[in-house]
FIFI-996383 format. One record per residue (C-alpha): residue in one letter; x, y, z. Coordinates in steps of 0.02 Angstrom, whole numbers, padded with zeros to 5 digits, always signed. Example, Ala and Ser with C-alpha at 12.3 -4.5 7.8 and 13.67 -1.06 7.14 Angstrom:
BEGIN
A+00615-00225+00390S+00684-00053+00357
END
This chain:
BEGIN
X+00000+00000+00000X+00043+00169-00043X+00046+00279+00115X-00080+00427+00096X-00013+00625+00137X-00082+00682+00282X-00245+00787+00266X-00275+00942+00371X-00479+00925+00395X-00522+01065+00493X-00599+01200+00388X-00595+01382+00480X-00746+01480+00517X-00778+01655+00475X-00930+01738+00574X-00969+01878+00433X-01042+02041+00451X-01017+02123+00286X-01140+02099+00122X-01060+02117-00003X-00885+02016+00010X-00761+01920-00080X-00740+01761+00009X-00598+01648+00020X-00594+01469-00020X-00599+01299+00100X-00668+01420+00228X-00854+01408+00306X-00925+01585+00290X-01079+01612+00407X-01208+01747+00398X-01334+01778+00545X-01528+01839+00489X-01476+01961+00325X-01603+02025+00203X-01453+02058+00053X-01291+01950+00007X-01172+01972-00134X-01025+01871-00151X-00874+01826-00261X-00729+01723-00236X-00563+01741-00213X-00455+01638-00329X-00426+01455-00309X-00264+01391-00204X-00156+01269-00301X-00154+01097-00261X-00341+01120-00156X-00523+01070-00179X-00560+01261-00177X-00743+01237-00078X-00837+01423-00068X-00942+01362+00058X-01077+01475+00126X-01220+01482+00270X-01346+01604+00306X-01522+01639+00391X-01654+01731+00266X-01797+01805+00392X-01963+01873+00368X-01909+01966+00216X-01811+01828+00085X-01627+01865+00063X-01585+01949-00100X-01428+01844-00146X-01302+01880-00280X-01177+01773-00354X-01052+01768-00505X-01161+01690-00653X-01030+01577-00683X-01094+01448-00557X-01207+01303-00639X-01317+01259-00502X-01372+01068-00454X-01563+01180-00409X-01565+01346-00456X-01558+01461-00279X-01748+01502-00231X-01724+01592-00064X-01869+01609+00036X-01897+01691+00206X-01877+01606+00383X-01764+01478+00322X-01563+01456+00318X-01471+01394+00163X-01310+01334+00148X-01225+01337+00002X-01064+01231-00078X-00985+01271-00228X-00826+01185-00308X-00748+01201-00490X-00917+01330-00530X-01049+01196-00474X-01147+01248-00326X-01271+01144-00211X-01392+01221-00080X-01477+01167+00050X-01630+01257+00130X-01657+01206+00311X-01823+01245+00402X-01817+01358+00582X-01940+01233+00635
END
């Protein structure tokens, strides 16, 4: 067997407070209740997966959210109010998530 490199697994949290923000990637970016987001992305690190990875809270008014137009989405982003959404996005192909506050 070929010995595997070892594999630093922890990915850093950033508790945001601006809107409108480039955001880095392999790093969990977490929004409390915002009504607007717009994001782009820093560039990819050699040699990584390059994850934008992205969580938020959309209250009783539905988060406006921007993103590049590059990004082909598994379900195109439908944000509606009182839920959070977390969003994963790697080589331009973005998943979300939509969790109930229930």
């Amino acid at each position: 067997k070929v010995p595997l490199p070892e594999i630093d697994m922890v990915v850093p949290i950033v508790n945001q407070t601006q809107v409108a923000v480039e955001i880095q990637p392999n790093v969990l970016n977490v929004w409390g209740e915002i009504t607007y987001l717009e994001l782009t992305f820093a560039d990819a690190k050699e040699g990584k997966a390059n994850e934008y990875m992205v969580q938020f809270t959309s209250g009783a008014t539905a988060t406006t959210l921007t993103l590049p137009n590059t990004i082909k989405w598994m379900s195109a982003p439908n944000i509606q109010p009182n839920k959070t959404y977390q969003l994963s996005i790697i080589n331009n192909l973005g998943v979300i998530g939509e969790f109930s506050h229930e």
